[in-house]
C-alpha positions as CSV (number, residue, x, y, z in Angstrom):
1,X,-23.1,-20.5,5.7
2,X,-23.2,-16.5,5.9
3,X,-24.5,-15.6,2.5
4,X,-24.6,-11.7,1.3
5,X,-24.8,-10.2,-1.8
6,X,-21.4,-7.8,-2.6
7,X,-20.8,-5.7,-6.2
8,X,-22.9,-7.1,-8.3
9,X,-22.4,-10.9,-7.5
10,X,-25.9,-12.0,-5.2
11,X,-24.7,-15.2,-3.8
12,X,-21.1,-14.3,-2.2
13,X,-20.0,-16.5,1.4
14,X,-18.5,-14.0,4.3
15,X,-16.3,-15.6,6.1
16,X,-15.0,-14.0,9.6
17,X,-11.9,-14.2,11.6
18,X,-12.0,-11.8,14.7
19,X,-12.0,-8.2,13.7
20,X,-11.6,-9.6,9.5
21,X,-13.9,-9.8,6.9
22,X,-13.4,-11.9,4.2
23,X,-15.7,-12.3,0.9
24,X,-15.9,-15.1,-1.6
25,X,-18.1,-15.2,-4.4
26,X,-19.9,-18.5,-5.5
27,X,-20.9,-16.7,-8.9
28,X,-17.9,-16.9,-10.5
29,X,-14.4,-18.1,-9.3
30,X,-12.9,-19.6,-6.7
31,X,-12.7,-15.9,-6.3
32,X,-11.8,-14.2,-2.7
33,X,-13.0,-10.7,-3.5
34,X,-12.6,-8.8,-0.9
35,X,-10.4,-8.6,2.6
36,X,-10.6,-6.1,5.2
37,X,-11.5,-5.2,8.9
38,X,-15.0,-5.1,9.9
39,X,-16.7,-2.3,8.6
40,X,-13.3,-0.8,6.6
41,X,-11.9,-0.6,3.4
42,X,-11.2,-3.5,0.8
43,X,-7.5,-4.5,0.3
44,X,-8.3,-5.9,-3.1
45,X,-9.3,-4.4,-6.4
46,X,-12.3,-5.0,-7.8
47,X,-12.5,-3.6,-11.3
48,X,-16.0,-1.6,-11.6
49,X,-16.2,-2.7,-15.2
50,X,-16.4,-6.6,-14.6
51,X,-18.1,-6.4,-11.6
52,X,-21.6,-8.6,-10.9
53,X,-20.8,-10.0,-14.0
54,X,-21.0,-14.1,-14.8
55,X,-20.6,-16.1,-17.7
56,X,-18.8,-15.7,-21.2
57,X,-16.1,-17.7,-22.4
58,X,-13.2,-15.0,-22.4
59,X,-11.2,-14.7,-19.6
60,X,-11.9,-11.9,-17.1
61,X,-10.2,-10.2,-14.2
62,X,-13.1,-8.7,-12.1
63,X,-10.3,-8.1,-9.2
64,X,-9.8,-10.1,-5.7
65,X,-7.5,-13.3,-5.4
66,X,-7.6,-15.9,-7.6
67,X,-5.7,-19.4,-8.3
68,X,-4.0,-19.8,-11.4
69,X,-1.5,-22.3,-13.4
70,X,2.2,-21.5,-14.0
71,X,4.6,-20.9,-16.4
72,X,1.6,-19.0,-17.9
73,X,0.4,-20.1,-21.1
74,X,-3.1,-18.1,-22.6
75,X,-4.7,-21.9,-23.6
76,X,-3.7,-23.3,-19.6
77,X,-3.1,-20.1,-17.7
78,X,-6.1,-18.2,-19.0
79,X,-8.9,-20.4,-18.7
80,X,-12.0,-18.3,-17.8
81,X,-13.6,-18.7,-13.7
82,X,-16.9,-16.8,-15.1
83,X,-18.9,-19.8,-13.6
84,X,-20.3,-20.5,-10.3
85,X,-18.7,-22.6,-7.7
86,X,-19.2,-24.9,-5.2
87,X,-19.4,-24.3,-1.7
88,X,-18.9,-27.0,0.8
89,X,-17.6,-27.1,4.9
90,X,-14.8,-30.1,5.2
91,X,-14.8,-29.2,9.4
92,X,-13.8,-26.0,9.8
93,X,-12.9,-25.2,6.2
94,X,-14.7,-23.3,3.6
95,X,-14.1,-25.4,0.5
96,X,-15.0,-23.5,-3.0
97,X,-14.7,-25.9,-5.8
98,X,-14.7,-24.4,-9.5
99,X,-16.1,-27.2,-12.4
100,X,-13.4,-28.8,-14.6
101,X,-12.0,-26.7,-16.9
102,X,-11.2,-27.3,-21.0
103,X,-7.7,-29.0,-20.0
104,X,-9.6,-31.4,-17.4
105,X,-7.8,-28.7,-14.3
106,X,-10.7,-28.4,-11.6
107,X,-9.3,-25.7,-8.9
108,X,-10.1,-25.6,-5.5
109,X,-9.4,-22.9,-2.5
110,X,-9.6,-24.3,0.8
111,X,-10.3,-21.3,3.4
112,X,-9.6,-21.8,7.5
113,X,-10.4,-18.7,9.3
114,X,-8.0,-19.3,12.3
115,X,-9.5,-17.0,15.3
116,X,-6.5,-18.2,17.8
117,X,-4.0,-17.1,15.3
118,X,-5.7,-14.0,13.6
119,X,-5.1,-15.3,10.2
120,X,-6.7,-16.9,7.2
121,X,-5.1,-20.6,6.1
122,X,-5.6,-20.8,1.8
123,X,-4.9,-24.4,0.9
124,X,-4.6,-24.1,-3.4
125,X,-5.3,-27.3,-5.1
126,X,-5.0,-28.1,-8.7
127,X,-6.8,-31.1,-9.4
128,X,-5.9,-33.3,-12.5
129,X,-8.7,-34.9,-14.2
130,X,-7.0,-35.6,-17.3
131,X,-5.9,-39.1,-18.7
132,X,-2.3,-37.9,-18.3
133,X,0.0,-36.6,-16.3
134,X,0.5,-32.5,-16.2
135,X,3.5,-30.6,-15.3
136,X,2.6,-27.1,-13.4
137,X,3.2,-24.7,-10.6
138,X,0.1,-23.5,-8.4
139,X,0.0,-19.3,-8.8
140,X,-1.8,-17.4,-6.4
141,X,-2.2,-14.2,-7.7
142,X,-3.7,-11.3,-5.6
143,X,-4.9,-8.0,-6.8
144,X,-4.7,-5.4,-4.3
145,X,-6.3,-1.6,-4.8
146,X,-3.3,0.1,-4.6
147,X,-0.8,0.8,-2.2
148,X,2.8,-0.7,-2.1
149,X,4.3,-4.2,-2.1
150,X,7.2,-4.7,-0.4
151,X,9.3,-7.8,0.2
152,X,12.9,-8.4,1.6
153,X,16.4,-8.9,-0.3
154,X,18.9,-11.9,1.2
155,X,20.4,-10.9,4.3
156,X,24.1,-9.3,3.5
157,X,27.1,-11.3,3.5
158,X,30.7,-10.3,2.2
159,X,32.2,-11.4,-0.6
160,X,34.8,-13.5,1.5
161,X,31.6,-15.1,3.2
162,X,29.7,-16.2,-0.2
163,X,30.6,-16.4,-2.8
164,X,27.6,-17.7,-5.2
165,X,24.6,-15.9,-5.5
166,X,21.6,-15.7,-3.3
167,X,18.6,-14.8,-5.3
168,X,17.4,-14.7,-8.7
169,X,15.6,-11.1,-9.9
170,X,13.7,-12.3,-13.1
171,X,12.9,-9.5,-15.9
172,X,10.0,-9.4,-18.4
173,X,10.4,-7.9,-21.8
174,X,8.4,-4.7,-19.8
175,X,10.7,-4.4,-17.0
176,X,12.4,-1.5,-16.4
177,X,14.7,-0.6,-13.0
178,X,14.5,3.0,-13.8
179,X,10.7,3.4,-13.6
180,X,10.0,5.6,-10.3
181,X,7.7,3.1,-8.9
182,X,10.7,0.8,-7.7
183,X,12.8,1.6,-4.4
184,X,15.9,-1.1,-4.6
185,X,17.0,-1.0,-1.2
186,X,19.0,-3.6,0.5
187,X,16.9,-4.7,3.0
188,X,13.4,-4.5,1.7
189,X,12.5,-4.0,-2.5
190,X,9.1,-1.6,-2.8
191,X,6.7,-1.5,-6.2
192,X,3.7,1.3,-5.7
193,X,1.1,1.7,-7.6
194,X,0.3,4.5,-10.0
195,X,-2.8,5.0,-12.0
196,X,-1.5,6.6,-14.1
197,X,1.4,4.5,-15.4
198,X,1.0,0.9,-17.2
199,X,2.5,-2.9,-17.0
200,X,5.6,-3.2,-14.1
201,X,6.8,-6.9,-13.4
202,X,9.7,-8.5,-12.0
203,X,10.1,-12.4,-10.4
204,X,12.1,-13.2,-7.5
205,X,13.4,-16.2,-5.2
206,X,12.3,-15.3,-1.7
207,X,13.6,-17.8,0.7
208,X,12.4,-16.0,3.5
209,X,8.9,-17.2,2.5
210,X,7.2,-13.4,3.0
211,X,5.8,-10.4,1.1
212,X,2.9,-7.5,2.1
213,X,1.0,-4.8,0.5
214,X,0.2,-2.1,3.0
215,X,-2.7,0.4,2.0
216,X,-5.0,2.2,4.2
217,X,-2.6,2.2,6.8
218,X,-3.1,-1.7,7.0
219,X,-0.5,-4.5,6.4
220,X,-1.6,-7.5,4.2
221,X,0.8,-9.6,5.2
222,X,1.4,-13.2,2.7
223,X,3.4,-16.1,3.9
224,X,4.6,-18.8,1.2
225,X,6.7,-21.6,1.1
226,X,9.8,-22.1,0.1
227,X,11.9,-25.5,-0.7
228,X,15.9,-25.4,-1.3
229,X,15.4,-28.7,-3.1
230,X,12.5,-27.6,-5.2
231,X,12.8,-25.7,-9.0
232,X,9.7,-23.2,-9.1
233,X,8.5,-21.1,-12.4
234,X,9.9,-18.3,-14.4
235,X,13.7,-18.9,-13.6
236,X,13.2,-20.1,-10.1
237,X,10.5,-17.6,-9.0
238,X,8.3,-18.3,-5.8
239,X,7.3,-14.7,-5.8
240,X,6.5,-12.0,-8.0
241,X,4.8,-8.2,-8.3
242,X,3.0,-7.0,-11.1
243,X,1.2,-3.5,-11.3
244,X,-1.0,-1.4,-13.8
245,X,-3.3,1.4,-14.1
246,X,-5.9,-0.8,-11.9
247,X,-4.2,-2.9,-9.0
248,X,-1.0,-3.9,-7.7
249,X,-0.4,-7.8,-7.6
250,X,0.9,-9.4,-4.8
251,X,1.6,-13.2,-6.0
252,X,3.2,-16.7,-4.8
253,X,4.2,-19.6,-6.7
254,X,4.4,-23.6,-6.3
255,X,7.4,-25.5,-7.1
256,X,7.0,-27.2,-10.9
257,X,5.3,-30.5,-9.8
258,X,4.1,-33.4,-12.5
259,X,1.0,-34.3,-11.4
260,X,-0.8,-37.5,-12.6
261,X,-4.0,-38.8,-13.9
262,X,-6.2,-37.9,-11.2
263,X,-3.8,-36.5,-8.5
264,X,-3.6,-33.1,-6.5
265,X,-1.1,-30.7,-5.8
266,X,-1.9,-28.3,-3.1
267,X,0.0,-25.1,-2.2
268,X,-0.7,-22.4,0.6
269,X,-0.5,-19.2,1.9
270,X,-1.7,-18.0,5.2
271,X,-2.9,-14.6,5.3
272,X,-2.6,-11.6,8.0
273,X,-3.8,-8.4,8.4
274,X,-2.4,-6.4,10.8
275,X,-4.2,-2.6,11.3
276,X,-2.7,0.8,12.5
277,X,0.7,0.4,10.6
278,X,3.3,3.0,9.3
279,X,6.0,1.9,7.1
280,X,9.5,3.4,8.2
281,X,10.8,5.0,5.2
282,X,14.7,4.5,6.2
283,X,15.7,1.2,4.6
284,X,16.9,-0.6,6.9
285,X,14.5,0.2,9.9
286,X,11.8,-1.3,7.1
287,X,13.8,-4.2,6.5
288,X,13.8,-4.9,10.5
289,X,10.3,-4.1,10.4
290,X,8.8,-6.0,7.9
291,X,10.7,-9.1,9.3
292,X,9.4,-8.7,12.6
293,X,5.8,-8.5,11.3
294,X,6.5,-12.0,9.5
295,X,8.3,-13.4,12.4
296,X,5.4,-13.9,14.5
297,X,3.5,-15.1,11.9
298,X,4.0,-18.4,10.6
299,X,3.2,-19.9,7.8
């Protein structure tokens, strides 16, 4: 175990895949809080205010990824991570194990650094230690420093082609498709982040099963599942992208599973970063772009 101390927290495990660096603090969490090549920048946010700290019994962002429960609720959803974890190897796999929480939810993120592939394999597990059974979606929430998310609309078909609809676009009470932040293209939707503008959210069924922030001239590149059979969160959401003054979110959802008295329910995301990229700025040429990134790169 590669143990170094990073913003505050002492006891944080660094976890390599090639030419990537990946962080995980054991002081608080399961929190990954930082990603990015050897030596470079940080993808994620980590907010300078929170930063080192542990402990408390409100809930706190500090930045980084994090596992969460869906539909959010603030007694479920917001359950503080302000204490240490555990750190264990099952093989090749970095296992951090938070302690069960009020609602009898212990979380668990399961890290494979897969050198062969260039990519980081993030098994979520919820596990339910409760004498009943507990309906939930697993939410993995990223918090990136910036940049721009961008993630692909349904292919194009003609109204003589299709006639029910694709995708559902989900609104909260803040959402607003005039805020200049948004490009609504039809190959590839983009939210960027602005420090100085607040609260931007929208939800969205992505069948295609991919999404990337790109910042630093780097592509974070997130793979997710995605089940036709399945009903997932917030209208049928498997993806959503939240900004503020601080980060831009990068997030993927579970389908709504009941899970009983001392069951499981896992859900993952594999992780690439690919260096040295520009974004084409023409929509379509992104669209073609973007897909080509995540055709390569599996899930």
């Amino acid at each position: 175990m590669n143990l170094v101390p990073f913003s505050g927290w002492e006891r944080n495990a660094k976890i390599v895949c090639n030419d990537v660096e990946m962080i995980v603090t054991l002081d608080v969490g399961p929190r990954v809080i930082f990603l990015g090549p050897t030596g470079g920048p940080n993808m994620f946010a980590v907010h300078a205010s929170e930063a080192g700290q542990t402990g408390g019994s409100e809930f706190k962002g500090y930045g980084g990824h994090r596992l969460w429960i869906a539909p959010e609720e603030p007694l479920r959803t917001l359950q503080p991570d302000n204490d240490p974890v555990e750190y264990t190897m099952d093989g090749d796999i970095h296992v951090f194990t938070s302690p069960t929480d009020v609602n009898h939810v212990q979380k668990q993120i399961r890290i494979q650094a897969d050198t062969a592939n260039n990519r980081f394999v993030l098994v979520h597990r919820l596990i339910n230690h409760g004498a009943y059974p507990i309906e939930l979606s697993a939410w993995a929430p990223t918090q990136c420093a910036g940049g721009v998310v961008l993630f692909p609309q349904p292919p194009f078909e003609s109204h003589s082609d299709r006639l029910l609809p694709t995708r559902p676009i989900v609104m909260w009470g803040y959402t607003k498709f005039q805020d200049p932040r948004w490009t609504w293209g039809d190959s590839v939707v983009r939210l960027r982040h602005d420090a100085n503008m607040g609260p931007q959210k929208i939800g969205a069924l992505v069948a295609q099963g991919y999404a990337a922030c790109v910042n630093f001239g780097n592509v974070f590149l997130k793979r997710f599942g995605f089940d036709a059979t399945a009903t997932y969160p917030d209208f049928n959401s498997n993806f959503e992208t939240f900004t503020r003054q601080d980060m831009l979110e990068i997030e993927s959802l579970g389908p709504m599973v009941t899970v009983p008295s001392g069951g499981t329910v896992d859900h993952q995301e594999t992780w690439y970063l690919i260096q040295n990229q520009t974004v084409p700025t023409d929509d379509t040429e992104c669209g073609k772009w973007l897909a080509d990134l995540a055709e390569t790169r599996p899930l």
